[in-house]
N, C-alpha and C positions, 0 to 999 in steps of 0.2 A: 504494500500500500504506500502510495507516495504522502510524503509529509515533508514539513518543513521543522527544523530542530528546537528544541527549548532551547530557548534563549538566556534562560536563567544556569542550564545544563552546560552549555557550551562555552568555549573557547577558540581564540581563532590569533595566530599569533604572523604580523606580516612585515618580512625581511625585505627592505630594500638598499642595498648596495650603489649607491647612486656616483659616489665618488672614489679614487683610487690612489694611492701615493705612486704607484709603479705607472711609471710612463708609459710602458708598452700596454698598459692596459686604459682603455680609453672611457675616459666619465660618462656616465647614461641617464643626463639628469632627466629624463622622463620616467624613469624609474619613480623619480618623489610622487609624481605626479597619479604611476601606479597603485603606491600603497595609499597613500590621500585617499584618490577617489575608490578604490575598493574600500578602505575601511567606511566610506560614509554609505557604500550601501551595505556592508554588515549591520551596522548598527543603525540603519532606518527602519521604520516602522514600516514603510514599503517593502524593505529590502527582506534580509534573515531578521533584524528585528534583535541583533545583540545589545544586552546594554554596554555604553561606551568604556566600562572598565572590564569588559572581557574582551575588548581587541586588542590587542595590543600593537604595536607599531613601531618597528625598531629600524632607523635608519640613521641613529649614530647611537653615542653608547655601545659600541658593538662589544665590548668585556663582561657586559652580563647578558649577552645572548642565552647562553647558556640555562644562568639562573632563571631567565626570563619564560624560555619553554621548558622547563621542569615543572616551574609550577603552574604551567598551562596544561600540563601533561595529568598533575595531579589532581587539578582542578576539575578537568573537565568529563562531566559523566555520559552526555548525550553526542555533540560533535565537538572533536579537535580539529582542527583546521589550518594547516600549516602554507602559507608561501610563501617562495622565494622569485623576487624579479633581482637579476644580474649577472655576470659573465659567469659561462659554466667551462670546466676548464677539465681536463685528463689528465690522470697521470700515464707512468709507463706501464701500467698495468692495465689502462682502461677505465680505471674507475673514475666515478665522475666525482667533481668538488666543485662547492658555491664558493667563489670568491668574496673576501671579506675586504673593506677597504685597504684593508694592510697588507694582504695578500700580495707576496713577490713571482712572478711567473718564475725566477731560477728556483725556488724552492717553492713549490706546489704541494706536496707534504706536508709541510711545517707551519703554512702563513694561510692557506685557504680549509674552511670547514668539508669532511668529506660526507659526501649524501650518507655512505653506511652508521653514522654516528645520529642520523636526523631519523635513518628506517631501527638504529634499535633504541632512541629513546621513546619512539612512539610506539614501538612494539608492546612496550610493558605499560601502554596506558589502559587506562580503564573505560574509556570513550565508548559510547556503543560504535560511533561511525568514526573513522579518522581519515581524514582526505588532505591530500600531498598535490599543490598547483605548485609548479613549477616552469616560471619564464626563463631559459636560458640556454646558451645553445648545448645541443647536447644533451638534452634533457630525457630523451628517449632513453637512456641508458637507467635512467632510475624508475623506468617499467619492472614489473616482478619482484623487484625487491620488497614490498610489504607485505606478500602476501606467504612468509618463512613461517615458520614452525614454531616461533614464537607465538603466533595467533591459537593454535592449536587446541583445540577442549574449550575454549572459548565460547559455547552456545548460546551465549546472550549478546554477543557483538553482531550485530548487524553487518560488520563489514568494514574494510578497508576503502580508498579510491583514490589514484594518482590518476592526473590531469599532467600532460608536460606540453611544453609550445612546440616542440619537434618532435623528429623521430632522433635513435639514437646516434646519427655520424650527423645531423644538419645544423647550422648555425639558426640559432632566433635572430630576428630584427629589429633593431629602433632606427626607423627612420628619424634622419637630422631633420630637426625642425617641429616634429610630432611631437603633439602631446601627450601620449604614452606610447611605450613598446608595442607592435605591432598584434599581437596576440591579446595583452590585456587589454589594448584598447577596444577591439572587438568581444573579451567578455565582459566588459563594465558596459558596452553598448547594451548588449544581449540583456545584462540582468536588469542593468536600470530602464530603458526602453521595450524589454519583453519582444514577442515572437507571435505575431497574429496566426502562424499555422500550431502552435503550442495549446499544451492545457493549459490548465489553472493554474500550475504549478511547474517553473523553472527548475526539472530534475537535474543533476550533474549528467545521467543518461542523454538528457535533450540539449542541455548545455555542449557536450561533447560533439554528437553530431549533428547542431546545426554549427561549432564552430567550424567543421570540419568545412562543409559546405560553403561556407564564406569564404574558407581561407583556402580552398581548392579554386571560389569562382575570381579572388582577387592575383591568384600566382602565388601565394606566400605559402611557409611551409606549414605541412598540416599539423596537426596536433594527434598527440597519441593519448594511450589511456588503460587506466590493468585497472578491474574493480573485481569483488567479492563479494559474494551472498546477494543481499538487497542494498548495497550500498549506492547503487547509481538508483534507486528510486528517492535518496534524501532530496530534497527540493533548498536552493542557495536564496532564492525568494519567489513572493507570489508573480504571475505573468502580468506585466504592467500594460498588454496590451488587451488584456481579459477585463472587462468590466464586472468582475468577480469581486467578494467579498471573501478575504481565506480567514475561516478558525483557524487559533493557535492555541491546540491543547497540548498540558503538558504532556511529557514521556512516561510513563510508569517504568522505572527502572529497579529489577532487582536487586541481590546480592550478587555478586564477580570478582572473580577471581585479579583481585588485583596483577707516449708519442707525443708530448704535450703539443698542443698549436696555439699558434697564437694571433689573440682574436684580430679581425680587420675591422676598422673601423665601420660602424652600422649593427657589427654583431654583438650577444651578449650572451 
């Protein structure tokens, strides 16, 4: 059944990356402009309808990233909600890492956050739903990872959902000049403008492929996506183009078990 999340339940923690000390890696200041405008439809009464002190919004302070999604991790019992907009970078092994302002591309190890540090502290949350949007290039590579064995015996989780702006070898885009990254600016459109062939309710399922469709009809790259159980039925808000009224009842939630490259300017 689709629904949209308690509000009081949830959590939603949003990384933006906007500037860099490392020259070779070039500032994306539509990124600000990213997490801005998404947090103000999380916490609209249009929107998911979070209150303003379960968003949180980290685009400097970056030394308590850390403490900052733990206890969003702890907090939160109906959705966790995690994104990151900013360069996504490889190491030699492939795996992928969110660059941190301070993040040096000669040391990609040591200076930027790696995605598997982001898939196990959300593994051990207590969330019914946990959903991973990720703008940056590269991003396909952090498909499947949430869905480990960590979840396991889990019967009251609804579910996992990663959202990323590519697939796993393709660069995301910020057009210069744009006011957001080229992907999130098409899902702040979607959620805060709605979708006349949509229901009631803006799912991450509908969210997925109508962005796919957009970004298939405008040439840009598509978007991927790994979800679990009933998780692509959660709804991010009601459809703004439905002259709908949406109830928001609470959850009843039980007891639970607790090759490097380098980017060209445009990508991120």
């Amino acid at each position: 059944m689709t629904r949209l999340p308690d509000p009081l339940r949830s959590r939603a923690i949003l990384i933006g990356a906007a500037t860099y000390i490392d020259p070779e890696l070039d500032d994306l200041p539509s990124v600000r402009n990213n997490v801005a405008d998404l947090a103000a439809i999380l916490t609209s009464d249009r929107g998911t309808g979070l209150p303003a002190e379960h968003c949180t919004v980290i685009e400097a302070d970056f030394e308590s990233l850390g403490d900052r999604v733990e206890q969003a991790v702890a907090e939160a019992d109906d959705l966790l909600l995690l994104y990151y907009a900013g360069h996504g970078l490889i190491d030699s092994q492939g795996r992928l890492h969110l660059a941190l302002p301070s993040t040096r591309l000669a040391s990609v190890l040591w200076t930027a956050l790696p995605f598997d540090t982001i898939r196990e502290s959300l593994s051990g949350a207590k969330a019914r739903t946990r959903v991973v949007i990720l703008d940056c290039c590269y991003s396909g590579r952090a498909i499947g990872h949430m869905t480990g064995p960590a979840l396991a015996g889990q019967l009251d989780v609804d579910g996992t959902y990663t959202l990323t702006a590519t697939a796993r070898n393709q660069p995301a885009l910020a057009p210069p000049g744009a006011a957001h990254t080229a992907f999130t600016g098409e899902l702040i459109t979607l959620l805060a403008n709605g979708d006349a062939e949509g229901d009631d309710l803006l799912t991450l399922g509908h969210v997925y492929h109508r962005l796919r469709q957009v970004m298939h009809r405008r040439n840009l790259p598509q978007p991927e996506r790994c979800g679990t159980r009933t998780a692509d039925l959660l709804a991010l808000a009601p459809n703004a183009a439905k002259s709908v009224t949406v109830a928001r009842t609470p959850v009843r939630l039980g007891p639970r078990k607790v090759g490097r490259r380098v980017p060209r300017r445009g990508d991120t």
